[in-house]
C-alpha positions in Angstrom: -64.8 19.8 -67.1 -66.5 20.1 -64.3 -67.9 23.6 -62.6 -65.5 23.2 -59.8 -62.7 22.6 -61.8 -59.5 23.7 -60.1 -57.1 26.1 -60.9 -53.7 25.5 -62.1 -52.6 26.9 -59.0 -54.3 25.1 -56.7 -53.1 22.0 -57.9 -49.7 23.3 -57.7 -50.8 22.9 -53.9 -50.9 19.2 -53.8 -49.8 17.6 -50.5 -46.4 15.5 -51.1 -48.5 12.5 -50.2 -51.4 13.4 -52.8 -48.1 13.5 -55.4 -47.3 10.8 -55.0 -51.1 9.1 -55.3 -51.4 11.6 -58.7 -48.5 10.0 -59.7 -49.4 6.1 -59.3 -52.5 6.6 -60.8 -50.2 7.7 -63.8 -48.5 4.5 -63.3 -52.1 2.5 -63.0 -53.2 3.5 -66.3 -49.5 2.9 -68.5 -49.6 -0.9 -66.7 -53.3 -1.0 -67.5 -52.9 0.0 -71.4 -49.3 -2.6 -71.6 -52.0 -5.1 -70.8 -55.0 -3.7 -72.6 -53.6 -0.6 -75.5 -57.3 -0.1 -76.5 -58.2 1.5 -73.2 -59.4 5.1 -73.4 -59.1 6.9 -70.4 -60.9 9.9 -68.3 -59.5 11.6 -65.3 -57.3 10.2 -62.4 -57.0 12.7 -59.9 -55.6 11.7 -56.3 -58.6 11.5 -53.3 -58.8 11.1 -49.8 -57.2 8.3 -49.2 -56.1 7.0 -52.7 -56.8 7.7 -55.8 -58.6 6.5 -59.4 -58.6 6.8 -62.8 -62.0 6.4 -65.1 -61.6 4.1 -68.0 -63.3 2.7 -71.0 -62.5 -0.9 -71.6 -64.5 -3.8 -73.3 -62.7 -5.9 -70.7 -64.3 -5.7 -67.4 -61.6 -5.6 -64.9 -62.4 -7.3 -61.9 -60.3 -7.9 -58.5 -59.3 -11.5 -60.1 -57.2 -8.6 -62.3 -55.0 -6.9 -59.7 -52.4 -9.3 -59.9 -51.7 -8.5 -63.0 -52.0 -5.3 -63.2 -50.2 -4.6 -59.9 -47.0 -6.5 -61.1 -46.6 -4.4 -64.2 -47.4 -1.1 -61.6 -44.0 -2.7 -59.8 -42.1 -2.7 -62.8 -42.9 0.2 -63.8 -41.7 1.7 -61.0 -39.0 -0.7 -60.8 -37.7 1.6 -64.0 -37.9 4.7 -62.3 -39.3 6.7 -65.5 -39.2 10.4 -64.6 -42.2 12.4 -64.9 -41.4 14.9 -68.2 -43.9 17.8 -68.0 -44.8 19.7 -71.4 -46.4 22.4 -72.2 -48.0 22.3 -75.7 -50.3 24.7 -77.6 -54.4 23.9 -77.7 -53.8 22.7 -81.4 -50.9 20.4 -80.6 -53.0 18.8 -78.3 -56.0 18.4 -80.1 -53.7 16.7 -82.6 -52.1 14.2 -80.3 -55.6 13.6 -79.3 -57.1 12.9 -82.9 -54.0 10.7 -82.9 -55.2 8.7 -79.9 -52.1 9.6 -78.5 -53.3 11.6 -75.3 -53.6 9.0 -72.5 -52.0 6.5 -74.2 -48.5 4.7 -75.2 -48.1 6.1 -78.6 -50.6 6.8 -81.8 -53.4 4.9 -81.5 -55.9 4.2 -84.5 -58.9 6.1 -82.7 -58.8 9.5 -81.2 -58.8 10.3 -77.2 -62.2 10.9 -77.2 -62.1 12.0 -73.0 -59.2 13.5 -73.7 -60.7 15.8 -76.3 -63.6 16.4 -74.4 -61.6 17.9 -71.2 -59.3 19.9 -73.7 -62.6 21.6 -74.7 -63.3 22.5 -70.7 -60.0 24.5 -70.5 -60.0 27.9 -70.6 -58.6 29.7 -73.4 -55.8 31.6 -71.2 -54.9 28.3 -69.3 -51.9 26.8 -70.0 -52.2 23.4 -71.3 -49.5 20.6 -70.6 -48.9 16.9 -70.3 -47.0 14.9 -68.6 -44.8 11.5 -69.9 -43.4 8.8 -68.1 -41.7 6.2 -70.5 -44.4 5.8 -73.7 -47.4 7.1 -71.7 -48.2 10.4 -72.2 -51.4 12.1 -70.7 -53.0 15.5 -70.7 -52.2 16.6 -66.8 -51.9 20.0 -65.3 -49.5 17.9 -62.5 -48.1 17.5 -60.0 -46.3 14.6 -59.8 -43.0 13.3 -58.3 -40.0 13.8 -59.4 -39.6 9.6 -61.2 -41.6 6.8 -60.5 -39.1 5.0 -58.1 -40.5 8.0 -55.8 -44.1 6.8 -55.2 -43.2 4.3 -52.1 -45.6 1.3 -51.3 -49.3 1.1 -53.1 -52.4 -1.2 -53.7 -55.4 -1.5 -55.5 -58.4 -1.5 -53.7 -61.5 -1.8 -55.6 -63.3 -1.4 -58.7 -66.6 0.6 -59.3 -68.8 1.7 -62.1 -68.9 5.9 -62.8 -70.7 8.3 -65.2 -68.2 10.2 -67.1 -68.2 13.7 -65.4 -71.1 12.3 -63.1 -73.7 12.9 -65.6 -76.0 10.0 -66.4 -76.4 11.3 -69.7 -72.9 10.5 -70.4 -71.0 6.9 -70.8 -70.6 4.9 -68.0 -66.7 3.7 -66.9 -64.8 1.7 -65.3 -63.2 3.3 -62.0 -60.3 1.8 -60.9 -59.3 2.9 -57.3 -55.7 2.3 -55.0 -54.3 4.1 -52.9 -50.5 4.5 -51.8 -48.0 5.8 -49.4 -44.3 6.7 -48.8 -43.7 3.7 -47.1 -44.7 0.0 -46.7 -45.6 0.5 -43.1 -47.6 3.1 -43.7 -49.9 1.5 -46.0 -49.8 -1.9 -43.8 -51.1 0.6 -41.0 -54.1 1.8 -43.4 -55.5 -1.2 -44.3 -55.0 -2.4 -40.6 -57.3 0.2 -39.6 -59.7 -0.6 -42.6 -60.1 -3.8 -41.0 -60.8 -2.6 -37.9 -63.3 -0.2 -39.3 -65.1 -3.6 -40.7 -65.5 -4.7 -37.3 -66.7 -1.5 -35.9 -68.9 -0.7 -39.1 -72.0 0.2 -37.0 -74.2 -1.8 -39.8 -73.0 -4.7 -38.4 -72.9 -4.2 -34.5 -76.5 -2.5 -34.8 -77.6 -5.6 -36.3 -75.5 -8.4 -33.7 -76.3 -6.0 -30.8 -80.4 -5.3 -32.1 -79.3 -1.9 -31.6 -81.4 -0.6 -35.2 -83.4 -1.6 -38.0 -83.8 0.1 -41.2 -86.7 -2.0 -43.5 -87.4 -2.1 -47.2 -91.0 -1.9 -46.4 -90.5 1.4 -43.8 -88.7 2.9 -46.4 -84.9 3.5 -46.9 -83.2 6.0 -44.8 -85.9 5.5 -42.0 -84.6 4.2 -38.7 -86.2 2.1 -36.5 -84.8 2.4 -33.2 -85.0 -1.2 -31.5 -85.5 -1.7 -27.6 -81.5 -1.0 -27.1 -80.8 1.4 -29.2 -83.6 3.5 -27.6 -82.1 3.2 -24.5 -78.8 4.4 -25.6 -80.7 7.0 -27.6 -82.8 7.9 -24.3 -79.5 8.1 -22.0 -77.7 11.0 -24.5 -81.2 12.8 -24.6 -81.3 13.0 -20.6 -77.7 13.8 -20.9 -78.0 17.1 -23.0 -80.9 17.6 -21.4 -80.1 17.9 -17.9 -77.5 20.0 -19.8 -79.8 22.7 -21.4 -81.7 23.0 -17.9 -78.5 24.7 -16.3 -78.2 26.8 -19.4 -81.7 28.4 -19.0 -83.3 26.3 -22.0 -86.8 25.7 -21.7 -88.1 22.6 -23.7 -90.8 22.8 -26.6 -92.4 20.3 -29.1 -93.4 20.9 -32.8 -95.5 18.8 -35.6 -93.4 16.8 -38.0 -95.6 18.9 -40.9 -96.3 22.6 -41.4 -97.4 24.5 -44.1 -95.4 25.8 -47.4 -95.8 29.4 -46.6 -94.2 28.6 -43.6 -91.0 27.3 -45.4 -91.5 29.8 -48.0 -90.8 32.7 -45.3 -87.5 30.7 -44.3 -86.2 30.3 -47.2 -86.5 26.6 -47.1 -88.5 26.3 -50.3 -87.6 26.6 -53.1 -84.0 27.1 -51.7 -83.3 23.1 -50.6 -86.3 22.0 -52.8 -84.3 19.1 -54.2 -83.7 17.7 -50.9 -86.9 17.7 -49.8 -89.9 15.2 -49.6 -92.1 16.7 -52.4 -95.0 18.6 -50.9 -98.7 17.6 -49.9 -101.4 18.9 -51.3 -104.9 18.9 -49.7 -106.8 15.9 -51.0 -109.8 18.3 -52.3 -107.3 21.2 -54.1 -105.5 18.1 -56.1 -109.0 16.4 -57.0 -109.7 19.6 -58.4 -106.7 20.5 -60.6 -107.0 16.7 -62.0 -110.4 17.5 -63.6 -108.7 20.5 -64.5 -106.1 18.4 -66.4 -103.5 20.2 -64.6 -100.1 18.5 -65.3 -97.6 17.6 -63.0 -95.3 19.6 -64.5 -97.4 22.2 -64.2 -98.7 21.8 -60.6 -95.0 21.9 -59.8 -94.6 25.0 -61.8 -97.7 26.9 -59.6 -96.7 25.1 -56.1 -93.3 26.9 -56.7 -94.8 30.3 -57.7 -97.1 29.7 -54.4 -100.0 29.8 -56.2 -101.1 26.3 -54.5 -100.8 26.0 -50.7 -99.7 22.6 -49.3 -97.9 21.2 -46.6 -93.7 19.7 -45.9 -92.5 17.5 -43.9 -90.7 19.9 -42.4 -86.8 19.8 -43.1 -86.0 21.9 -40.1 -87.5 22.9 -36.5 -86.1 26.5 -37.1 -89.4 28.1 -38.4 -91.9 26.9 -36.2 -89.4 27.6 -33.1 -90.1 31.3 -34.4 -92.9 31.0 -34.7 -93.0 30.2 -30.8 -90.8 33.1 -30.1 -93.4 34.8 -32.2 -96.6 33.8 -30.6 -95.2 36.5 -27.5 -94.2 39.7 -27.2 -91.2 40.2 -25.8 -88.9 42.7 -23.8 -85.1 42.9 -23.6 -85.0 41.5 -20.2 -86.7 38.6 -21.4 -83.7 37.8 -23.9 -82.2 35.5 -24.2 -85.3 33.1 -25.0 -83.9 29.7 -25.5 -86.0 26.8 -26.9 -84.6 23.5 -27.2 -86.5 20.6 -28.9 -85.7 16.6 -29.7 -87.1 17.7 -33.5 -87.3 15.0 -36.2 -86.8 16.5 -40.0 -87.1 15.0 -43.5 -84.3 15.2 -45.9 -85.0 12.9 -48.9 -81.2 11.8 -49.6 -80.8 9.9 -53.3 -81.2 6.5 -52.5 -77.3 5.9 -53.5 -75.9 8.1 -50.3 -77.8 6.7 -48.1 -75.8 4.8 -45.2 -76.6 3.0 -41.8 -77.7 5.2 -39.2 -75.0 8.3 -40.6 -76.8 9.3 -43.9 -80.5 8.8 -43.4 -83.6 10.4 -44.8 -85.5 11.3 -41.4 -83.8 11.9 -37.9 -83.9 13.7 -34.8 -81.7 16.8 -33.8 -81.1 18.2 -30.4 -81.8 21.2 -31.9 -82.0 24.7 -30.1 -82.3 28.2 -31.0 -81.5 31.3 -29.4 -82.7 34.8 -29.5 -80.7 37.2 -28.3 -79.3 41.2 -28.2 -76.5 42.0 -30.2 -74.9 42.5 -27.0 -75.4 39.4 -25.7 -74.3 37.0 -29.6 -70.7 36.1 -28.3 -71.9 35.1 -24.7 -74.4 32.6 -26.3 -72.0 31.4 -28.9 -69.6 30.8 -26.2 -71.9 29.1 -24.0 -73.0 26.9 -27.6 -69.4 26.0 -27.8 -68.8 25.2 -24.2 -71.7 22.9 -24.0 -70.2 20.6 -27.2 -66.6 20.9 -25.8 -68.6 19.0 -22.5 -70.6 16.5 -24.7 -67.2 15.4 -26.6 -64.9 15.0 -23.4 -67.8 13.0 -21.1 -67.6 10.5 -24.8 -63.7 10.9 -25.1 -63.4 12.4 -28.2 -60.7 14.4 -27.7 -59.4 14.4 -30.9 -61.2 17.3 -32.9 -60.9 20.1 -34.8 -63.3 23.3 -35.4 -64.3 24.5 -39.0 -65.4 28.1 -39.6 -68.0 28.0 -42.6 -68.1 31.2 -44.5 -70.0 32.7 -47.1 -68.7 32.4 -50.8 -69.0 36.6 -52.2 -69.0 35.1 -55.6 -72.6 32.5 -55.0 -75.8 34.0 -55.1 -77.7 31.1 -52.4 -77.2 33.3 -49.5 -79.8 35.7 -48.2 -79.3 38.8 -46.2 -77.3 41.8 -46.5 -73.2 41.8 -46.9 -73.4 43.7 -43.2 -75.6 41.3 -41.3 -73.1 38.5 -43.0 -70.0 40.2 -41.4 -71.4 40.8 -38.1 -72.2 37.1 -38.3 -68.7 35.9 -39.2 -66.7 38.5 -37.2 -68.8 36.8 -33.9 -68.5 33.3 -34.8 -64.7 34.1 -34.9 -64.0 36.3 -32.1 -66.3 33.2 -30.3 -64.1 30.0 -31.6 -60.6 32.3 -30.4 -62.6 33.3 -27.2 -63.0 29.2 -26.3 -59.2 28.7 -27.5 -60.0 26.0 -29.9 -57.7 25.7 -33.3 -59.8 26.5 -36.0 -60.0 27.1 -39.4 -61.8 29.2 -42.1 -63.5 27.4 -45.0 -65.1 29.8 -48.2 -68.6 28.4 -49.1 -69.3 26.0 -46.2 -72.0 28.6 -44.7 -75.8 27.5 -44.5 -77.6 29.9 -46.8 -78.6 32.0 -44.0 -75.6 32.7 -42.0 -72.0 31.3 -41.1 -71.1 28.4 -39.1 -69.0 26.6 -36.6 -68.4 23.2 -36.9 -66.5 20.3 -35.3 -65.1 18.1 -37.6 -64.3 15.0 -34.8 -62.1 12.3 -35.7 -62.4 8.8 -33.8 -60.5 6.4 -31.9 -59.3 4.8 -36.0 -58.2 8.1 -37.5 -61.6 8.5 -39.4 -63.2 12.5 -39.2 -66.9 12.9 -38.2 -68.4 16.3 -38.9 -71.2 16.5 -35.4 -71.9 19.1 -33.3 -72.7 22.7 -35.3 -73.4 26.5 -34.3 -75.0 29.1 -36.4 -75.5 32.8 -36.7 -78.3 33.8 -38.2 -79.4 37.8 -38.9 -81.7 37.1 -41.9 -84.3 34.6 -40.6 -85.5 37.1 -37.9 -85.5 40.0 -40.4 -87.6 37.0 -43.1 -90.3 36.5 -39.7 -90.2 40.3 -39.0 -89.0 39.5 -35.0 -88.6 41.7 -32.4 -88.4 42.8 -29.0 -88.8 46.2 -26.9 -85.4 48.0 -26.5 -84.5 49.7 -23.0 -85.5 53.2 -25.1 -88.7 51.5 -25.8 -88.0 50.7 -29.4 -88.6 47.9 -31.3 -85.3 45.9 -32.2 -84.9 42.7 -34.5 -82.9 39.9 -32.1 -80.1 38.4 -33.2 -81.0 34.1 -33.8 -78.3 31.3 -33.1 -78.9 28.0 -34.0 -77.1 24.9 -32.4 -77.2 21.0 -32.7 -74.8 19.6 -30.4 -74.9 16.1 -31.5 -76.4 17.5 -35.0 -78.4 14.4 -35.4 -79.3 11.7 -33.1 -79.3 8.8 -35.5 -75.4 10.3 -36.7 -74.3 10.3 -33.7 -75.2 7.2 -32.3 -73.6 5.5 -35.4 -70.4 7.3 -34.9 -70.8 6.5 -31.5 -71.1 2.8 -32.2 -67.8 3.0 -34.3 -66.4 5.0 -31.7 -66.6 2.4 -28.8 -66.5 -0.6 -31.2 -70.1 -1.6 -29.3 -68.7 -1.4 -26.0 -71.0 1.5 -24.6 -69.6 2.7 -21.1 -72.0 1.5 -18.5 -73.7 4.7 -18.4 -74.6 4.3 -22.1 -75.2 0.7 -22.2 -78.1 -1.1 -23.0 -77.1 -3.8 -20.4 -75.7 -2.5 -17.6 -75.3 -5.8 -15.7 -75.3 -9.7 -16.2 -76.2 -11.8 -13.1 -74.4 -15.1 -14.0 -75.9 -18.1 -11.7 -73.2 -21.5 -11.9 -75.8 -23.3 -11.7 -80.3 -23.6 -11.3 -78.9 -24.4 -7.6 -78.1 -20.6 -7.5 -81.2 -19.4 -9.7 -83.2 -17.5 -6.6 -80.1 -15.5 -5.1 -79.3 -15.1 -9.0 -83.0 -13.4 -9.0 -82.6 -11.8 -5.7 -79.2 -9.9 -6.9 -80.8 -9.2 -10.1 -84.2 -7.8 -8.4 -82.0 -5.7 -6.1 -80.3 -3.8 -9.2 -83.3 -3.4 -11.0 -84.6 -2.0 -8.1 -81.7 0.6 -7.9 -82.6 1.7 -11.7 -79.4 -0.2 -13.1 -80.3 -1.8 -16.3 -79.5 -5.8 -15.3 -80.5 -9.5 -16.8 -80.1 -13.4 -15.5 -78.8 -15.7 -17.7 -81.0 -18.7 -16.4 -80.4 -21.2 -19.1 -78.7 -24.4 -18.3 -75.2 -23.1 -20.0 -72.0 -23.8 -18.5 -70.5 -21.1 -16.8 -68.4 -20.6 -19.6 -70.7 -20.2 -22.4 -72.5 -18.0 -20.3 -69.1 -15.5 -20.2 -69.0 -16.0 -23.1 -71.8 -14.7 -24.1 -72.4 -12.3 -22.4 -68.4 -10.9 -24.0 -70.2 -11.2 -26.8 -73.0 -8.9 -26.6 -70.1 -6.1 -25.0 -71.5 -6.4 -21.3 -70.1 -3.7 -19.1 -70.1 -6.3 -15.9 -70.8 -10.0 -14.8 -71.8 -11.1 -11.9 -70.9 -15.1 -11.5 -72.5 -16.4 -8.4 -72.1 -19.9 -7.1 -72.2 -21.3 -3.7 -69.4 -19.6 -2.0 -71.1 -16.4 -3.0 -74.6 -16.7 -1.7 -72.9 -18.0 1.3 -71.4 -14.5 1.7 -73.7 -12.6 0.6 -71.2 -11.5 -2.1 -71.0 -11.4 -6.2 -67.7 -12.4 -8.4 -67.5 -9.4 -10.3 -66.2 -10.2 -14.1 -65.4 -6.3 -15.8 -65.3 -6.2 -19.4 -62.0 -4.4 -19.2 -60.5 -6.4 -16.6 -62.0 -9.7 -16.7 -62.1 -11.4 -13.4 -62.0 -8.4 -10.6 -62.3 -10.9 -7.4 -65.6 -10.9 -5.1 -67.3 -8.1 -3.2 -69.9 -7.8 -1.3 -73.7 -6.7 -3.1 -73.6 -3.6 -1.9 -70.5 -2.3 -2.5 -70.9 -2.9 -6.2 -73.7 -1.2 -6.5 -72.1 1.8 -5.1 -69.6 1.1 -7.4 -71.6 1.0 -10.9 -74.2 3.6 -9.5 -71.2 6.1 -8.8 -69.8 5.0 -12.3 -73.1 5.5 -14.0 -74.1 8.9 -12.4 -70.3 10.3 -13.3 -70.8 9.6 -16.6 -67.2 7.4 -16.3 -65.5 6.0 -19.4 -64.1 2.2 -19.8 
């Protein structure tokens, strides 16, 4: 089994809903061997949102197969079989299992070969039990509902291909995957919002509203940020910005590249060295070690001992903003030095995770980092928190909740002493109950150097969005050797907190575009404005209006084509608009514009001025739709 195999009892923690999921997967596989008895299955846990079970099968099941297999699911149920639990000894399992009978509807003529396998994964003081519903019986630590008629409305979703236990080394599968509720209109309501996901997938409106670009020959995971999607990009940047200046920030900027023994003093290699681009070696140094015959295998080998220097694409601003704090000595009435920086980083993701604009291999933080007195930690953090409650309320979402990421006592990646580690967490929660934000505590979700706050945000479909993050951190200023001069004169190490707001620019713009479906608020939107002349006869008060926006710093076009008025709503509806203006005769007679919201459709006509007042006020308050 796995290395993070769960316990007995916290499985015995299931959620009534993940039951009943466990359970249908149950229910999958007995319909799947009544239509196919040879099939020799894996695991079928429950997940978010559904569940799976791994199979081998020379069939390939395909969606054309869900019929099928769904109708038998129904009868199944239909009998409402009860779940039987057993508890066996390890040798009467491995029989049943050289009897092919484990995960199967009786004795088969080959063994359970999965089945085996996990029985070898459980521990020797872990009791071992399966579970039978009608013929199928399966080696399952539970739990599952009480009968089959319990497990309410379900469907299968998809089919995938899946290393056994995620090792490439092993056979590949068949995953089936469904998912299931208590009731009919519960699951009607989660593939409802699936669909509505598919039009908000930010894929697809990045590519209809030329928001982004990512490009085989750029490279995978590399954005390129089209004339619109800068803007929006732009507009959240002078947002946090204007931001950080009434928090005391000061702005700096750092090279995308810095040296190993840089990152070797963080802690940044070797710790993440899987995630990162692989490091550059000075043309000269790697001429010579070829002559040398030096292997790769061996250069790898002396880069990691730091026998060779090179240089990374650096995977976080952190060191070099030290190295800022650093380059000046420094006095307790200086603190707290705050530096904020628009820093890219390099991450190299597998090629398989990465997604859209929300799993990438370079992007930009609004990163920042404090250093501060001891005294002075829980102000900061508070003022961290404050500043990401702001940014989340101007975007309305409202709907969040705040994840404490401690240190696992039992792992080894963490650097730093066991005291610097609970002065760390006992600030970041006195700081999260200070704000009056729910929260909750999570084992093992700490960066390697010091615990975290996070906010887990969930959209306007349901979906949860990890963004905006806050870090303590006593061990990188100890790693740099920091410090400033005490009141007595003495030197002290400061106290460093990291913070990303938005955690990465490219992130969350994509949530973002999810989020509003496209349909920016006018602050945030590309195109501000559409001047929409009925006719050419109107084409130089068209320009005039248009001029005069422009000229007020409100992002406006003229549609001047030969459309029909229509059309030209139309489009404009289409490519999420914020506001038309139709002018026509009556119009430039008064010196007016028909103002057509996006919300409201047709709003009646007003004079020029006032709706500029109007979208200027809407724009500089930072209004929502």
């Amino acid at each position: 089994m796995p290395d993070d195999r769960k316990t007995t009892e916290e499985r015995q923690r299931m959620t009534d809903l993940e039951r009943i999921r466990h359970s249908c997967a149950h229910v999958l596989a007995t319909a799947i061997l009544r239509i196919w008895p040879e099939a020799q299955f894996a695991a079928g846990p429950p997940v978010e949102n559904g569940f799976y079970y791994d199979l081998e099968l020379d069939h390939h099941i395909s969606s054309d197969d869900f019929d099928e297999i769904e109708a038998e699911m129904k009868k199944i149920i239909k009998e409402n079989q009860p779940f039987e639990r057993i508890v066996v000894s390890r040798d009467e399992a491995i029989r049943l299992a050289n009897e092919g009978q484990l995960g199967a509807l009786g004795p088969r003529p080959m063994p359970s070969k999965f089945k085996l396998d996990i029985l070898r994964g459980i521990p020797d003081e872990e009791e071992i039990s399966l579970y039978r519903n009608g013929d199928f019986t399966d080696l399952c630590a539970g739990p599952h509902v009480m009968r089959t008629g319990n497990i309410g409305a379900f469907k299968l979703t998809s089919i995938a291909s899946a290393y056994y236990k995620s090792d490439a080394n092993n056979p590949q599968l068949q995953r089936v995957y469904g998912t299931a509720f208590k009731t009919r209109a519960e699951l009607d309501h989660y593939f409802a919002l699936l669909e509505e996901a598919k039009k908000r997938d930010h894929r697809k409106l990045g590519r209809e509203l030329e928001l982004f670009h990512i490009d085989e020959e750029v490279g995978p995971g590399l954005v390129l940020w089209k004339p619109k999607g800068a803007i929006v990009r732009k507009e959240l940047q002078a947002f946090i910005s204007e931001e950080l200046g009434r928090q005391g920030y000061t702005e700096v900027f750092t090279p995308h590249i810095g040296k190993l023994t840089l990152f070797r003093t963080s802690g940044h290699y070797p710790y993440y060295r899987d995630s990162q681009f692989p490091p550059l070696i000075e043309p000269e140094t790697l001429a010579r070690f070829a002559e040398e015959g030096c292997s790769c295998a061996e250069l790898s080998n002396r880069l990691m001992k730091g026998e060779i220097e090179g240089y990374l694409l650096k995977p976080m601003n952190c060191p070099m903003h030290i190295k800022i704090y650093a380059s000046s000595q420094h006095s307790y009435r200086d603190l707290p030095v705050r530096l904020a920086e628009f820093g890219t980083v390099y991450r190299w993701e597998q090629s398989g995770e990465l997604g859209g604009m929300t799993r990438v291999r370079g992007f930009t933080q609004d990163d920042a980092h404090i250093f501060c007195t001891e005294e002075q930690v829980l102000g900061e953090i508070r003022g961290c928190l404050q500043l990401v409650l702001k940014i989340l309320n101007t975007l309305g979402m409202n709907s969040y909740r705040v994840r404490v990421g401690l240190r696992d006592t039992d792992s080894s990646k963490y650097v730093g002493t066991s005291e610097q580690w609970d002065r760390a967490e006992d600030a970041l929660r006195e700081s999260a109950k200070n704000v009056g934000v729910p929260f909750s505590e999570e084992i093992g979700e700490a960066a390697f150097y010091g615990p975290k706050i996070d906010f887990v945000v969930k959209d306007v479909i349901g979906r949860e969005w990890q963004l905006g993050t806050v870090q303590v951190d006593y061990n990188l200023p100890e790693r740099f050797g920091l410090s400033y001069v005490a009141s007595d004169n003495s030197a002290r190490r400061p106290v460093m907190i990291h913070r990303a707001p938005f955690g990465s620019l490219e992130r969350f713009c994509g949530v973002l575009i999810e989020h509003f479906g496209g349909s920016f608020p006018a602050w945030l939107a590309p195109e501000q404005v559409r001047v929409l002349p009925i006719s050419e006869k109107h084409l130089e008060y068209g320009r005039s209006v248009s001029g005069h926006l422009l000229d007020r710093n409100i992002r406006a076009s003229i549609d001047e084509s030969s459309d029909k008025i229509g059309a030209k709503i139309r489009l404009a509806q289409l490519q999420k608009v914020p506001y038309m203006l139709v002018l026509g005769a009556r119009e430039e007679q008064a010196g007016e514009v028909a103002v057509r919201s996006r919300k409201n459709g047709d709003e009646g006509a007003v004079s020029a001025s006032n709706f500029v007042e109007r979208i200027e006020m809407e724009v500089r308050e930072r209004q929502r739709d």
